[in-house]
C-alpha positions in Angstrom: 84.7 103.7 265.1 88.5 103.9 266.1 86.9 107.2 268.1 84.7 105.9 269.9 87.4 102.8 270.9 90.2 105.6 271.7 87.7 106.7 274.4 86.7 103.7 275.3 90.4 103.0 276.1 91.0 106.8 277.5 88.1 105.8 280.1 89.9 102.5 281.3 92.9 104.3 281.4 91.6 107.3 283.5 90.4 104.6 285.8 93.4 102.3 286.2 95.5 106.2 285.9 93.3 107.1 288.8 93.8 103.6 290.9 97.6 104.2 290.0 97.5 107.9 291.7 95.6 107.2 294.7 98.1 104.4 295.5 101.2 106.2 295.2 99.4 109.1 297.5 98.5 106.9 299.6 101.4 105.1 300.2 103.2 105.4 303.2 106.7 106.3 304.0 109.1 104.6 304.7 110.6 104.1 308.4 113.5 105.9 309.1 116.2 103.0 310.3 117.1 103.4 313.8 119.9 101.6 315.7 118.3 99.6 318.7 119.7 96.7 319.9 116.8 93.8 318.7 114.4 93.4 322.0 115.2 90.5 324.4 112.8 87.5 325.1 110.6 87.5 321.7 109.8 84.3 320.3 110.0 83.7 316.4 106.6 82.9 314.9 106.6 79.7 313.7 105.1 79.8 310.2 104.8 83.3 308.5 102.9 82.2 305.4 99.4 83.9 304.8 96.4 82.1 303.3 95.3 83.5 299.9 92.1 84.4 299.0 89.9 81.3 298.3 89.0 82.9 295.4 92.2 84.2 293.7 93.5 81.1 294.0 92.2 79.3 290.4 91.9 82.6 289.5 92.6 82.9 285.2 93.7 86.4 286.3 96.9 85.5 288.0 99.8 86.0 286.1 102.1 88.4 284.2 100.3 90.6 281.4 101.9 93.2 279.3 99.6 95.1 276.3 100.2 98.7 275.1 97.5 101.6 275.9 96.5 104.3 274.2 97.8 107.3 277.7 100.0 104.9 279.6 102.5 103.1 276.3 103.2 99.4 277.9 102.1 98.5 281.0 102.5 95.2 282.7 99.6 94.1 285.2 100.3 91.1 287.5 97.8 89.7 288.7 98.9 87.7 291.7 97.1 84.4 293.6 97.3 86.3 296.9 94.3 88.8 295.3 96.9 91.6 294.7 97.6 93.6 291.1 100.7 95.1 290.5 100.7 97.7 288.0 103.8 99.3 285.9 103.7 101.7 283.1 106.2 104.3 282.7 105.0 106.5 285.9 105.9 103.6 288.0 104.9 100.7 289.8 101.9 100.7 291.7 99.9 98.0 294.1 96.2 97.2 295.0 93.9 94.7 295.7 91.7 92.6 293.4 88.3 90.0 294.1 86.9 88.0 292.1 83.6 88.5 291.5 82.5 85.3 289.9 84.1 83.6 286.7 84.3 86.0 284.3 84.1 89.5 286.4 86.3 91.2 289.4 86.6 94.2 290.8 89.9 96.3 291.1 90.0 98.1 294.5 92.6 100.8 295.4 93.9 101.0 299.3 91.6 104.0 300.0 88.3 101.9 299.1 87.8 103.1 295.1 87.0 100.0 292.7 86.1 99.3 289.2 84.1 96.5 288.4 85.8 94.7 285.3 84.4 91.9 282.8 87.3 89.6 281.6 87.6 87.3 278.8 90.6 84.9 278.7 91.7 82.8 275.4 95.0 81.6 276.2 97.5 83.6 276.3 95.4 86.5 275.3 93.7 88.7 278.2 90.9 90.9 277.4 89.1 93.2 279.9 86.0 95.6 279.7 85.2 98.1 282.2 81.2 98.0 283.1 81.1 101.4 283.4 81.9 102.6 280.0 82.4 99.2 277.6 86.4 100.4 277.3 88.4 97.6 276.7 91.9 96.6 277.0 93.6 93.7 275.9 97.1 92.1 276.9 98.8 89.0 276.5 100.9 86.7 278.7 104.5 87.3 279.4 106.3 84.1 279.1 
């Protein structure tokens, strides 16, 4: 039994491992700072704010969540209103996207397209997800 649940676990973490490697190669680089003057005759938008996602918004998702895996130690997964994740384990932190799919499933999506559908049960403070794919599970809690 604790076999099969270490795969289980090594299979979510080759995914989210995988959604954490094809963001950081496919992140771009950074501008290199120049010195121009700022242009003349712009006019300041008015509002910057964004909408979020209708369906992020209530989302139980959203929030900060820390847990231990089995490849990755502790890893921290915010799950933010705006339908972003932001993942950070020891290899660094990494963003993508997330949609809800309905109550009690979403999908994480990496920028080049890849996604994982996930099934998600929330008790609290408690936070436990299963990938459809394989049944791995991983379960993290709350931060404060």
């Amino acid at each position: 039994m604790l076999k099969k649940k270490q795969t289980r676990l090594a299979t979510l973490t080759a995914i989210l491992v995988l959604g954490l490697v094809l963001v950081a190669c496919s992140a771009a680089p950074s501008p290199t700072p120049t010195n121009r003057p700022a242009p003349t005759n712009t006019v300041a938008p008015t509002s910057t704010s964004t909408s979020a996602p209708a369906d992020a918004l209530n989302s139980p998702l959203v929030g900060v969540w820390e847990g231990t895996e089995v490849d990755l130690g502790d890893v921290i997964i915010e799950f933010k209103s705006d339908g972003v994740y932001e993942i950070t384990a020891s290899s660094g932190t990494y963003l993508a996207t997330y949609e809800m799919v309905d109550a009690d499933t979403f999908n994480l999506i990496d920028p080049s397209g890849l996604s994982a559908t996930v099934d998600f049960v929330r008790s609290g403070d408690t936070l436990s997800m299963t990938m459809i794919i394989d049944g791995s599970t991983l379960e993290l809690h709350l931060v404060p």
